[in-house]
Each structure stands twice: as C-alpha cells, then as structure tokens.
C-alpha positions as CSV (number, residue, x, y, z in Angstrom):
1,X,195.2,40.8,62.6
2,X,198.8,40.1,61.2
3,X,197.7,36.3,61.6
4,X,194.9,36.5,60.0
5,X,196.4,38.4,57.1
6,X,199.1,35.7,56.7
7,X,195.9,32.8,56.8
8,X,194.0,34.5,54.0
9,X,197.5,35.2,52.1
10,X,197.9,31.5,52.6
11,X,194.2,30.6,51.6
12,X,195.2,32.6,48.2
13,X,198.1,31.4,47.1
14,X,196.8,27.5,47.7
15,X,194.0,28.4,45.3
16,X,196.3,30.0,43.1
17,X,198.5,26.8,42.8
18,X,195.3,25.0,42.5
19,X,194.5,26.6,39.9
20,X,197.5,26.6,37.9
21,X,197.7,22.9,38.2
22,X,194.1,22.5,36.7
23,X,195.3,24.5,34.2
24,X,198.5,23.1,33.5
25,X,196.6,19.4,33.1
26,X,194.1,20.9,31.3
27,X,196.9,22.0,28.9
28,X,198.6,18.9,29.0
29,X,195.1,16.8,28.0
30,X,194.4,19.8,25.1
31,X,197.7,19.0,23.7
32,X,198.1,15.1,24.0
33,X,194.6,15.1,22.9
34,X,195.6,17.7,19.1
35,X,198.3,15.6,19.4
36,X,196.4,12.3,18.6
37,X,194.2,13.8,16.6
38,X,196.5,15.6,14.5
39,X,199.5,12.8,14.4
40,X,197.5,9.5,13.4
41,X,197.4,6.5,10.9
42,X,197.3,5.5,8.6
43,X,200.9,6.9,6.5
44,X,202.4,6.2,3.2
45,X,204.7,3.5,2.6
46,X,206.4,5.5,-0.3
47,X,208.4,8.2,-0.5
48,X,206.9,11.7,-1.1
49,X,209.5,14.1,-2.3
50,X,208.5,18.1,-1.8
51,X,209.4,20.4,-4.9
52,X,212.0,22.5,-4.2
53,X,214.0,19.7,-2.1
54,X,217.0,19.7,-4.4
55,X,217.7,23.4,-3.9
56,X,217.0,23.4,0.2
57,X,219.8,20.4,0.1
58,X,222.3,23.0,-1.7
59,X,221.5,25.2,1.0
60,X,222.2,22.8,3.7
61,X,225.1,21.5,1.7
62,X,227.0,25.4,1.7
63,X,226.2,25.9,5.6
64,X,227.2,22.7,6.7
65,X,231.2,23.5,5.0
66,X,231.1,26.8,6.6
67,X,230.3,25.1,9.9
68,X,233.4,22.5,9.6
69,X,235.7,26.0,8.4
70,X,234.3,27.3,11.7
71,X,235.3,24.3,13.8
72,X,238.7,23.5,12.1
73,X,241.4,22.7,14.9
74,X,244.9,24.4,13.8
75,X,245.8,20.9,11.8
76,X,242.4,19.2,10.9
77,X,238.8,19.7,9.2
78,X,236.6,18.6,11.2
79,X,233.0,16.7,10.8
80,X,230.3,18.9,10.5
81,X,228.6,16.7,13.4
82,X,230.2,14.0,15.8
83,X,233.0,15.2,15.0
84,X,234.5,13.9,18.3
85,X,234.7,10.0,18.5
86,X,235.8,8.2,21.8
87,X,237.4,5.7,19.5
88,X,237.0,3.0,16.8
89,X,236.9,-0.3,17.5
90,X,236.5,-3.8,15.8
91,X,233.6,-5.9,16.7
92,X,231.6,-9.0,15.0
93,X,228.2,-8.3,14.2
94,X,226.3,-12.4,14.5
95,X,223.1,-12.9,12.6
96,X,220.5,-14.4,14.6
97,X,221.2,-18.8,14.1
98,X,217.3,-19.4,14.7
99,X,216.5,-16.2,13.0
100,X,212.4,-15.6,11.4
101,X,212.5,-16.9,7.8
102,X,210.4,-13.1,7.5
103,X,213.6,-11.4,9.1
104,X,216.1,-12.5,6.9
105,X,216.8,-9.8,4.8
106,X,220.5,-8.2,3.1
107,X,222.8,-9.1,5.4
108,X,220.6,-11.0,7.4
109,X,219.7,-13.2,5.0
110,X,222.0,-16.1,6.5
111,X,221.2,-17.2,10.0
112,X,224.8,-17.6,12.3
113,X,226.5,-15.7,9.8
114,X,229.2,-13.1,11.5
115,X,230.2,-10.1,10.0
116,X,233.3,-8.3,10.5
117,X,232.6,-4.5,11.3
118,X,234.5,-1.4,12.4
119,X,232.4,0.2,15.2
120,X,232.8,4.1,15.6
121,X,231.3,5.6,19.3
122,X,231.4,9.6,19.0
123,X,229.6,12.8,20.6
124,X,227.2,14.4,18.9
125,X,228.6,17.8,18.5
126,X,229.9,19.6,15.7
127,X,233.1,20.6,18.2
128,X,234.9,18.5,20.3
129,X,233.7,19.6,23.9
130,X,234.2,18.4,27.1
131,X,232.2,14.7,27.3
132,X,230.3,15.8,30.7
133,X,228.7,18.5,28.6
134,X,225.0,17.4,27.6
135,X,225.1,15.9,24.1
136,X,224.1,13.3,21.9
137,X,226.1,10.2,21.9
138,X,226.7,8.5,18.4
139,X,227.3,5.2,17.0
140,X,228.3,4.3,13.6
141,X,228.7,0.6,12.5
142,X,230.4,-0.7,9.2
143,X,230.1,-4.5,7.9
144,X,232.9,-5.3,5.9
145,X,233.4,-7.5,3.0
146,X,229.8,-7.2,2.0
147,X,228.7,-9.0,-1.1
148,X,226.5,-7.5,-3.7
149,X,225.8,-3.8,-5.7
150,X,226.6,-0.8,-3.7
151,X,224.1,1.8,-4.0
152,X,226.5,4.1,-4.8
153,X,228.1,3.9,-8.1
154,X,232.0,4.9,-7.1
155,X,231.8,2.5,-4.1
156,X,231.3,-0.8,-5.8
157,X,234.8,-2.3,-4.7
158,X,233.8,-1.4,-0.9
159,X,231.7,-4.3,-0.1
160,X,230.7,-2.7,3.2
161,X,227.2,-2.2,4.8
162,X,226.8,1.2,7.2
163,X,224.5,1.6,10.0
164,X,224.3,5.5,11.7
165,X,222.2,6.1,14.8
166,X,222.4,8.3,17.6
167,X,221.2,8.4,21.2
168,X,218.0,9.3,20.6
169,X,214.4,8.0,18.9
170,X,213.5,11.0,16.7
171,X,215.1,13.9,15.7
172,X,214.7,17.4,16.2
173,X,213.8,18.2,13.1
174,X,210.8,17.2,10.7
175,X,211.7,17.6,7.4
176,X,214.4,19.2,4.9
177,X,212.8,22.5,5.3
178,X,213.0,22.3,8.9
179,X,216.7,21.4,8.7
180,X,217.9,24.1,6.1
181,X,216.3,26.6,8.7
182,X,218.0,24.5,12.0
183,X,221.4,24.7,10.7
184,X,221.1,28.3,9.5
185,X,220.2,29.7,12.6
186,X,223.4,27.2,14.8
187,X,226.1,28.7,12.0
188,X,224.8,31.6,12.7
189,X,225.3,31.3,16.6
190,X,221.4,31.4,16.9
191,X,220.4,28.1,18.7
192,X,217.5,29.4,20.5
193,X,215.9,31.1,17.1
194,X,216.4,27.4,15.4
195,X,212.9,26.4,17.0
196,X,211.4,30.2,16.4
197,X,211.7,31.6,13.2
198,X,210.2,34.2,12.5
199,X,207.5,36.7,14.8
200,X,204.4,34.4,13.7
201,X,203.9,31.9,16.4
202,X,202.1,29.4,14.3
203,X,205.7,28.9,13.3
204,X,207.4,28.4,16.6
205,X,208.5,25.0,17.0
206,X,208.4,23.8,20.6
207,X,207.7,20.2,20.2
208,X,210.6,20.0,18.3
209,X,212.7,22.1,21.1
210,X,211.6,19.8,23.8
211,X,212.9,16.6,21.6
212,X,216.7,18.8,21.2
213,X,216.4,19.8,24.9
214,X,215.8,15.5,25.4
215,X,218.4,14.3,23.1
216,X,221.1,16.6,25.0
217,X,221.3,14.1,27.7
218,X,224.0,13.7,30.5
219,X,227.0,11.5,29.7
220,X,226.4,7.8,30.4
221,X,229.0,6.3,32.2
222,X,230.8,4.5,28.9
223,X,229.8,4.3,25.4
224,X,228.9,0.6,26.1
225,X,225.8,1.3,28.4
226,X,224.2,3.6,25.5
227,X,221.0,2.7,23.7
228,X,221.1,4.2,20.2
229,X,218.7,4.6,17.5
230,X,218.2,5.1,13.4
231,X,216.2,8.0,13.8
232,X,215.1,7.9,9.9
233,X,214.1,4.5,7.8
234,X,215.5,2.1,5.7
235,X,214.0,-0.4,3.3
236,X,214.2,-3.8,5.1
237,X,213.7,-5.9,2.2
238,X,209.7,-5.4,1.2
239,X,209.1,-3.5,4.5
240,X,210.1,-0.5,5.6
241,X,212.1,-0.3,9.5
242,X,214.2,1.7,11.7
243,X,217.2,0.1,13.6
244,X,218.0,0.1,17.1
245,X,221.3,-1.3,18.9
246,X,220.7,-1.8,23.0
247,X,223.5,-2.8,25.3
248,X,223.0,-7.1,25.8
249,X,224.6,-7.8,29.4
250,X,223.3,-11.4,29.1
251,X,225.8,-12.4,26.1
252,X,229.1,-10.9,27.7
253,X,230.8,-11.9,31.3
254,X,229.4,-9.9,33.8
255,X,231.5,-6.9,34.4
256,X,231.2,-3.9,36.2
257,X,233.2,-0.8,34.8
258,X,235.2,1.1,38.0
259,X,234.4,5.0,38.4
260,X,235.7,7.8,36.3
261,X,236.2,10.9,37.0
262,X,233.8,12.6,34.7
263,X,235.6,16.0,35.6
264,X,238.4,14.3,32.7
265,X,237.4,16.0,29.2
266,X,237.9,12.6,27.1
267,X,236.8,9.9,30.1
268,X,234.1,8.2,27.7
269,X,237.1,7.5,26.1
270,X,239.0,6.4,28.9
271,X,236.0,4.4,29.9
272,X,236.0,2.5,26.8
273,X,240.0,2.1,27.1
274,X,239.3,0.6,30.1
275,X,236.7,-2.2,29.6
276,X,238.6,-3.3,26.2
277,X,242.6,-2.7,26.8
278,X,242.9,-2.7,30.6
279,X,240.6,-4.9,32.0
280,X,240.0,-6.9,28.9
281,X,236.7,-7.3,29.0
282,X,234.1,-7.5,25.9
283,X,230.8,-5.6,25.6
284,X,227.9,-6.9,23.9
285,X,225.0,-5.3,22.0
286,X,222.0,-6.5,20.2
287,X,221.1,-5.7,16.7
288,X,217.3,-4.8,16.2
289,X,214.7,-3.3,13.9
290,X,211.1,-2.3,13.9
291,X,209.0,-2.6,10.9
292,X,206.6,0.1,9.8
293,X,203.1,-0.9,10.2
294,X,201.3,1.8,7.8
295,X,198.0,1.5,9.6
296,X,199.2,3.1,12.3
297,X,201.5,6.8,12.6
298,X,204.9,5.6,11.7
299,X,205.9,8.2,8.7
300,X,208.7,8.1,6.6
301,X,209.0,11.5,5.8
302,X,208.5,13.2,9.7
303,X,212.0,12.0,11.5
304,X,210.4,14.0,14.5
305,X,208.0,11.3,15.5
306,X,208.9,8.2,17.4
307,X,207.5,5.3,15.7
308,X,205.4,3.8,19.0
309,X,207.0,0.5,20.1
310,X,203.4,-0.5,21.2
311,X,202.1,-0.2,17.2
312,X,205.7,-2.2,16.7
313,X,207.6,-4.2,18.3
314,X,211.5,-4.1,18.5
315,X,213.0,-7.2,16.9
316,X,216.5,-8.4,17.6
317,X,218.3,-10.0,14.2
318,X,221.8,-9.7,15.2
319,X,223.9,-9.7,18.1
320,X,227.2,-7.8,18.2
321,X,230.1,-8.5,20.4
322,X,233.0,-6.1,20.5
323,X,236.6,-8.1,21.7
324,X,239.3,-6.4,24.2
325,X,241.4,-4.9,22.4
326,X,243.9,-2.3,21.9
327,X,242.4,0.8,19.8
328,X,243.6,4.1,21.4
329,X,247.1,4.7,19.2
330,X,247.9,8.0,17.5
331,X,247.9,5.5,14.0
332,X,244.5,4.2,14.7
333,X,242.9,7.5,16.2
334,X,244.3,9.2,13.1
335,X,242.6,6.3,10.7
336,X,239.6,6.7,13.1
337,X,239.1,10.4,11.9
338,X,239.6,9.6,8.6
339,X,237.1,6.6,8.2
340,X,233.8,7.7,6.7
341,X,230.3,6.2,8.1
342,X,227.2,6.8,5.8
343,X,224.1,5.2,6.1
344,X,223.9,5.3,1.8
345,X,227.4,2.6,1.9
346,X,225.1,-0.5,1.3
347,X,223.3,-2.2,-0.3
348,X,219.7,-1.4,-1.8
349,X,217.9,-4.1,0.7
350,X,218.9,-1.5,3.3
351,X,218.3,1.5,0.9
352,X,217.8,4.6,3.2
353,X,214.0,6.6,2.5
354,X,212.7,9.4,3.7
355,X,213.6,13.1,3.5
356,X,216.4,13.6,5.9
357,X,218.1,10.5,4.3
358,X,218.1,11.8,1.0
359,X,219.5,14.9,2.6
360,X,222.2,12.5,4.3
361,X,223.2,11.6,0.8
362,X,224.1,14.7,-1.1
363,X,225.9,16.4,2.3
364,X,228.0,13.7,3.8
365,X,229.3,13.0,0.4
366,X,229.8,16.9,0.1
367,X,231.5,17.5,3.4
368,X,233.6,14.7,3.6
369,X,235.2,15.5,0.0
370,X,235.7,18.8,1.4
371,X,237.5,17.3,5.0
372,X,239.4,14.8,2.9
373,X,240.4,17.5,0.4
374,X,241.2,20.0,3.0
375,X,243.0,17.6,5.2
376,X,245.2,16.7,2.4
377,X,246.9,19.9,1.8
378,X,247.6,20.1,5.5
C-alpha cells in the first residue's frame, strides 16, 4: 500500500512538473511573442523630447549630489557612478588604413591616422566595493588634440573627443522618467522598489530588472578581456550609431595573464598592473559602431533595447592598442580621479541624441563642478 502510495505520489508530481513546464513555455512564447509585437520598426531618426524633461533632469541633478555626499571617503567626493577606476592609462586609438569611404566620419575621417587617448577602466558602482562583487565594468576613452568646434562652449581649447560605455548593451532604464524614479528609490536605499513603483502592477518594471540583474556580472579576469558598449547613440556623421570596443587578441603578442587571487579587493587593478608594468605586455582593442537602420527597432529615445546586431551589423573603424607602461603612482591615480570623461567633450559629428544623453549633459557637468568644488576645499 505504502508503495503504491509513493507511485501515485510520483505519477503526480511528474504531471505537476509537466505542467509547469508547458506553462512556463507557454509564458515564454506569450511574452517573446507581445514582445515583437509591441517593440518593432520602423523608429524615428530624430530626437523626440517629452515636456516636462527639463524639470525631471533637475530632479536627477539634486539626487545624484546627495548620492556623491553619501559616498564621500573622509578626504574625497566621489563620482556619483564608477566612481572606482582600476587605473588610467595611455593608449593610441588607429583609424582603420583601408577604411569604407561611408565610414569616415569626425575623427575617422582620415584612414591610418592615430590618435593619442587617455583610457580610464572603472567599476560601475557609485562606492568603491570590493571588485569580486557583481558590477558593471566601465570604460571611458579620451582623444586628444582633437581639431575642430567643441560642442560645448567653455571647452573649445580642449580639442579632445570622449567615448563612455559600459559592460553592457542596454541599460536598465528607458527613458528620463524612468531614471529620475531609479535613482530616487537607490538614494533612498530602495533598490528593489526602483523596478516597482507604486501598488499598480502595470507599472512594475521587470524587463528592465532582468537587464540590471544581467549587467551586474561577475568580475572578468582583467579589464582587458571586457567587451563594452555605448548604451545610448551618437550622430555618426548623417547616420545615427552606437559604439562598441571588443578585446582584439589578433593585433597584440599572444599573452596569457597568470591567476589572481580574486579574494584581493583591487585585483582588476592588479591585473591590469600586471599585463602593462610587470610583464610588459600590450592589450589590444577594436573600435566599432553600428548604424541605425530606422526600418527596423533600433530607437533613440528607449536605452533599454538592444539594437539587434542581426538588423545591424558591428563595424570595426579603429583599432586601439594600449603600450606597457607604468600607471599605478599615487600622482597619476590622483590625476586619474580628477580627469573628467563625458560623452558631450566632442565634436558635433559625434553629437550625443537621445534622452539619457541629454540627461548625461546637464548632470555630469553638475556633479563634477560639485566634486571639483568640494575636493578643492579639502
């Protein structure tokens, strides 16, 4: 009897997982299909700028300075956001020699020409954690000596060229709306209610979750194996494009980076220190981007969906080699924290669209003449 209790108990809970499963795929197939349906071509090629932007940015603006008060060390303001770097470095950033006549565009405009850059590699976080935490993983890249009309007015002596991405396709976040909300609830200490404002669950925001729970990704083993990614647009002459910079073992010597202990808060750090001042050894990225094609659903204005590399191709313009060297002083580190990286230092080939862009504009300028200011009464 016992037996035959346990075969029926058996019997039940196989159907039971059977069932679940059909219902789980059913789920899935429900959703990608909405998905498709709600998320297609074809999208504007301009700009479309909701009312009441200008007083969400303030918003933003005001919680982003009381998140930097928050995470002051005893000595420094911090960044509101990657606000640890693993170092800055020099590198050369080469334009393509047999580049597309279509591709050549700003400072791509002259095939074989090299750039000299200042590369920064960072976390993610607004706090300097431990790097085996989950996180982001930034990357921040500066042309210098840049001919030609900044788009900002007070920078025209600069001559530089920035280019911000992250480990990650698309953010976690649509819009500015979305964002003012975001931040709000993380000052606040309220990550989880970031994705669920509200008691109206035609407001809860789990795509958007699953994307922050996917760009909090273990550590890589050194900031020189890490893909990383615009997130938002840019104006790429005519066209429209996002950028991408992907680790190119084929241009460096072949070299294989010895085992950290990951246990070691800073050993991204250490890894890079390694590769470049011990061993010597150069890494090597390529430069790409990937053009909007407005028939299909690559928006400007949604920095939540991953243009499809399918609808568009990746294309490489520019290949970036950084040189062993020696970066991890106290002077440099210090000069390092210092440096700003913002994607609006450039020119207006590269002119940065979209809504989290122009949100980019007014708050780095805003928090880093509040660091700056801050730091300098220290």
């Amino acid at each position: 009897m016992l037996k035959t209790l346990w075969l029926r108990l058996g019997v039940l809970l196989g159907k039971t997982l059977l069932w679940l499963l059909a219902l789980g795929l059913l789920g899935w197939a429900l959703a990608t299909a909405w998905f498709a349906w709600q998320y297609r071509g074809p999208v504007s090629t301009q700009e479309l700028i909701p009312d009441g932007e200008a007083a969400m940015t303030q918003d933003i603006i005001q919680t982003a300075v009381r998140i930097v008060d928050q995470h002051r060390e005893s000595t420094r303001y911090l960044r509101d956001a990657h606000a640890k770097a693993h170092g800055c470095v020099q590198a050369e950033v080469q334009v393509l020699p047999e580049l597309a006549s279509d591709l050549r565009q700003g400072v791509f405009s002259e095939p074989g020409k090299t750039w000299q850059a200042t590369m920064r590699l960072s976390n993610g976080n607004a706090y300097p954690q431990f790097d085996s935490i989950r996180d982001a993983r930034g990357m921040a890249i500066k042309l210098l000596d840049v001919p030609g009309k900044q788009l900002l007015g007070d920078r025209q002596q600069r001559g530089e060229q920035d280019f911000v991405m992250f480990s990650h396709p698309n953010f976690f976040v649509s819009d500015v709306a979305e964002y003012r909300q975001n931040i709000a609830a993380q000052a606040d200490g309220k990550q989880l209610m970031a994705f669920f404002p509200g008691g109206d669950p035609r407001n809860w925001q789990f795509r958007h979750l699953f994307i922050a729970l996917a760009t909090l990704s273990p550590a890589p083993q050194s900031p020189t194996q890490t893909t990383y990614f615009s997130v938002s647009p840019y104006k790429f002459g005519e066209a429209n494009a996002k950028f991408r910079v992907m680790p190119d073992l084929e241009s460096c010597p072949r070299y294989e980076l010895p085992a950290q202990n990951q246990k070691l808060p800073n050993f991204l750090r250490n890894a890079l220190n390694q590769q470049l001042s011990t061993d010597r050894m150069p890494a090597c990225f390529v430069l790409q981007i990937q053009r909007q094609d407005a028939n299909k659903y690559m928006p400007i204005e949604d920095t939540s969906i991953e243009w499809s590399e399918h609808d568009s191709p990746f294309q490489t313009v520019a290949r970036i080699k950084v040189p062993a060297q020696d970066f991890d002083t106290p002077a440099l580190n210090l000069q390092c924290d210092d440096q700003s990286f913002n994607p609006w230092f450039g020119l207006e080939v590269h002119r940065p669209i979209g809504g989290i862009n122009r949100l980019r504009k007014a708050v780095y300028e805003a928090v880093s003449d509040y660091r700056h200011a801050r730091n300098a009464e220290q």
